[in-house]
C-alpha positions as CSV (number, residue, x, y, z in Angstrom):
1,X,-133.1,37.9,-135.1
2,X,-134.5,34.5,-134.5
3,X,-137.0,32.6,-135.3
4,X,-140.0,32.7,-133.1
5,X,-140.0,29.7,-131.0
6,X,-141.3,29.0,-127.3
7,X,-138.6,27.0,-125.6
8,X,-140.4,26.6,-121.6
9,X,-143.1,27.9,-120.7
10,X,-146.2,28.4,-123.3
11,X,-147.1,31.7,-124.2
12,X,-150.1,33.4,-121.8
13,X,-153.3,33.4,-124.3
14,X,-156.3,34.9,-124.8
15,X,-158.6,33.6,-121.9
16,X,-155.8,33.3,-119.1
17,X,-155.6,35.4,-116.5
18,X,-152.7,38.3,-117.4
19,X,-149.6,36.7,-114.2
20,X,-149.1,38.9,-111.5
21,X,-145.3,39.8,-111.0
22,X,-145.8,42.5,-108.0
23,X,-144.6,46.1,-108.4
24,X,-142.0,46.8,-111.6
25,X,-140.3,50.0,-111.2
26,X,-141.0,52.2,-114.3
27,X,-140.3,55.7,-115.5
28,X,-143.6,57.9,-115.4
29,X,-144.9,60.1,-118.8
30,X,-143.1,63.2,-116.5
31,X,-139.8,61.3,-116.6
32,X,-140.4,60.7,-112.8
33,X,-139.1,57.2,-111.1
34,X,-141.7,55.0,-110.1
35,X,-143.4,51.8,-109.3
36,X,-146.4,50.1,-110.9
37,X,-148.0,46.5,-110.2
38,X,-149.9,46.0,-113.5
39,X,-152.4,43.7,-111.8
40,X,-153.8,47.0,-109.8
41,X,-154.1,49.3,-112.5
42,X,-158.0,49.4,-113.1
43,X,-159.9,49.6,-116.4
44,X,-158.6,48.2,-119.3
45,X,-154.7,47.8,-120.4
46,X,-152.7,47.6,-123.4
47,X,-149.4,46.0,-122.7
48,X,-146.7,46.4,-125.2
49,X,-143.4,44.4,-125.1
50,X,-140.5,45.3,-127.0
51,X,-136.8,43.9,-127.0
52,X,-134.4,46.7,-125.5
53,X,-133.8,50.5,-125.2
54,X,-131.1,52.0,-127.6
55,X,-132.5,50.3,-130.4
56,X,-133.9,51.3,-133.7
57,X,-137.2,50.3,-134.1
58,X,-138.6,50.5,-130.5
59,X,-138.7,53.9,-130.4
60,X,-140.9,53.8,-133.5
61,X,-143.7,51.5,-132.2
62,X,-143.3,53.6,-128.8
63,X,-144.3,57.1,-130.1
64,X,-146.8,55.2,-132.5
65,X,-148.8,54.0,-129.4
66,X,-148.2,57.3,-127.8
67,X,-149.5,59.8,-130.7
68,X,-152.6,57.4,-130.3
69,X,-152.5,58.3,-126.7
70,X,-155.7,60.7,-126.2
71,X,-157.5,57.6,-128.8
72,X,-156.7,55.3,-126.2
73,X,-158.1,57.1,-122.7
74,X,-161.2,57.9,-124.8
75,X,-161.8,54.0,-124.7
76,X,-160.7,53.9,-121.0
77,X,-157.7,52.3,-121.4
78,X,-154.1,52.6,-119.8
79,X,-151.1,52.1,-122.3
80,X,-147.8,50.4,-121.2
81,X,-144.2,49.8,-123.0
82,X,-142.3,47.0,-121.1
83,X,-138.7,45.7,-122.0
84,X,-136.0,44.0,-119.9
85,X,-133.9,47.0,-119.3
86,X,-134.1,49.1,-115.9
87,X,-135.9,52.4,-115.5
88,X,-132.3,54.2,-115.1
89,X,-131.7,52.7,-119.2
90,X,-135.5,53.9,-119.5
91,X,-135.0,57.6,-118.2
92,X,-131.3,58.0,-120.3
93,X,-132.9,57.0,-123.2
94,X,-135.9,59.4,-123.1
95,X,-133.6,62.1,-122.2
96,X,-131.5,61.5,-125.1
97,X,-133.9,60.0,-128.0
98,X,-135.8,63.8,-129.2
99,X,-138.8,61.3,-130.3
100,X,-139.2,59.9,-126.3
101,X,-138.8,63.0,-124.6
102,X,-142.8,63.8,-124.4
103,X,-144.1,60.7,-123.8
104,X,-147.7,60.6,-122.2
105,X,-147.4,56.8,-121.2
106,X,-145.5,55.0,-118.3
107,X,-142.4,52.4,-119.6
108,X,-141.8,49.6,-118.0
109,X,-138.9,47.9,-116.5
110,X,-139.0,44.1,-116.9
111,X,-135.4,43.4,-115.0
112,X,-134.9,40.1,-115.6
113,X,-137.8,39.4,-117.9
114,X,-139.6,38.1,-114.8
115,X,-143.0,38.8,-116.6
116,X,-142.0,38.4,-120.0
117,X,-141.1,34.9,-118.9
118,X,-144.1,33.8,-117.1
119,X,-145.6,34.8,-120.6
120,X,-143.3,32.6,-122.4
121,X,-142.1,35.5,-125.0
122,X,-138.2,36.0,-124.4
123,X,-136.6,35.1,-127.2
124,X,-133.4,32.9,-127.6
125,X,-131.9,36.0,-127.6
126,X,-133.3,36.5,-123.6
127,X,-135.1,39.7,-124.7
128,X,-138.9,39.7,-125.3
129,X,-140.4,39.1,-128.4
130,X,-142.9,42.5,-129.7
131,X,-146.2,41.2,-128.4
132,X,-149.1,43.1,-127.3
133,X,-151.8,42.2,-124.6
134,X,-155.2,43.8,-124.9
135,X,-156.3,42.8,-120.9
136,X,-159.7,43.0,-120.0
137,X,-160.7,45.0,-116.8
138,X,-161.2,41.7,-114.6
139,X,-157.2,40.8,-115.7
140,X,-158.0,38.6,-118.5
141,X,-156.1,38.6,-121.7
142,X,-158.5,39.0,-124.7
143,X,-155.7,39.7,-127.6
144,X,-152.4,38.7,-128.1
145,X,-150.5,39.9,-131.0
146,X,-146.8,38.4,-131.2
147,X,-144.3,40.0,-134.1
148,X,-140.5,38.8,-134.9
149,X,-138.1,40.7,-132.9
150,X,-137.0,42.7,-136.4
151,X,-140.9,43.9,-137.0
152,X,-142.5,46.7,-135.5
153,X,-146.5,47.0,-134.5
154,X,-149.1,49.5,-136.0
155,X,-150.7,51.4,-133.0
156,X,-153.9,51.9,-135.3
157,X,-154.6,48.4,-135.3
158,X,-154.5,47.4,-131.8
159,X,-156.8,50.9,-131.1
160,X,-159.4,49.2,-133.5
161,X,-158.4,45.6,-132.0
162,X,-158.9,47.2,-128.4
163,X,-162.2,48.8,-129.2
164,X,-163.6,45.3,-131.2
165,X,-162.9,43.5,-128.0
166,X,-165.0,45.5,-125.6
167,X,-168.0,45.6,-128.3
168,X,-167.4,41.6,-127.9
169,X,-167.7,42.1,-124.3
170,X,-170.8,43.8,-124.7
171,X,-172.2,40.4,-127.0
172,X,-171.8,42.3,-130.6
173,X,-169.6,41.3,-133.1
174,X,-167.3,43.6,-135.5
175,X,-166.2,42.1,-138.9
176,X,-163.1,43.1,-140.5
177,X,-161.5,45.6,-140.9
178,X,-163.9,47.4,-138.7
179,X,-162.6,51.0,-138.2
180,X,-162.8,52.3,-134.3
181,X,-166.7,52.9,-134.1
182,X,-167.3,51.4,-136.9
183,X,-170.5,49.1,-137.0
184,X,-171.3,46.2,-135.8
185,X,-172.9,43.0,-136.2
């Protein structure tokens, strides 16, 4: 596991417009084949990197986001996991890992790390860093949360992060800590 370092291209920020890479093909929450272009999905998105199938802690952070699933929709937004490998890795692993077999949310298949690299998070080790994109319904990126390739994510805090940034983009402001909800200042 190396250390976290941008070798190219900087990574995408909050601000920038989320790239566009075109149609990905992806495996569907009913295991079915499919395509997605992330740039066309309305509403608001939470995009979820992590480094490969088969591994240990990926399926972790994936059912994490997903038993946050209903949470999620109730705040209008559509939850993606995207790593490099294709949707053929995508579907054997959900068919054989017991904790991916029910997933309610589409993953992703990155081949290539075509997006992943116009972000600027692959890794030395050419597999995507564990970063998360809260993305704003007009396609720009309002959070970016980037952890080591050995760490995985709490769902729970980028629900409350998610919820925090569309109370900013209705002008309030939520302190710390601020549960989903919660008030605001």
């Amino acid at each position: 596991m190396g250390i976290l370092t941008v070798e190219k291209t900087p990574i995408a920020m909050i601000g920038e417009k989320f790239p566009c890479v075109g149609s990905m093909n992806c495996v569907l929450s009913d295991k079915e084949i499919s395509s997605v272009d992330l740039d066309h999905v309305d509403g608001w998105k939470v995009i979820y990197f992590y480094p490969k199938d088969f591994t240990f802690v990926c399926p972790t952070e994936i059912v994490d986001f997903d038993n946050l699933m209903a949470e999620f929709c109730k705040l209008g937004a559509t939850v993606f996991g995207v790593s490099p490998d294709n949707e053929y890795c995508k579907l054997a692993w959900r068919n054989e890992n017991k904790l991916l077999k029910d997933l309610n949310h589409t993953l992703v298949a990155d081949s290539g790390n075509a997006l992943a690299s116009k972000l600027g998070i692959v890794s030395s080790e050419n597999v995507p860093y564990r970063v998360t994109y809260i993305i704003d319904p007009y396609g720009i990126i309002q959070y970016v949360g980037i952890h080591g390739l050995s760490v995985g994510r709490n769902a729970a805090e980028v629900l409350r992060v998610l919820d925090a940034c569309q109370k900013g983009e209705e002008g309030l402001l939520c302190p710390a800590a601020r549960p989903v909800g919660g008030e605001t200042l």
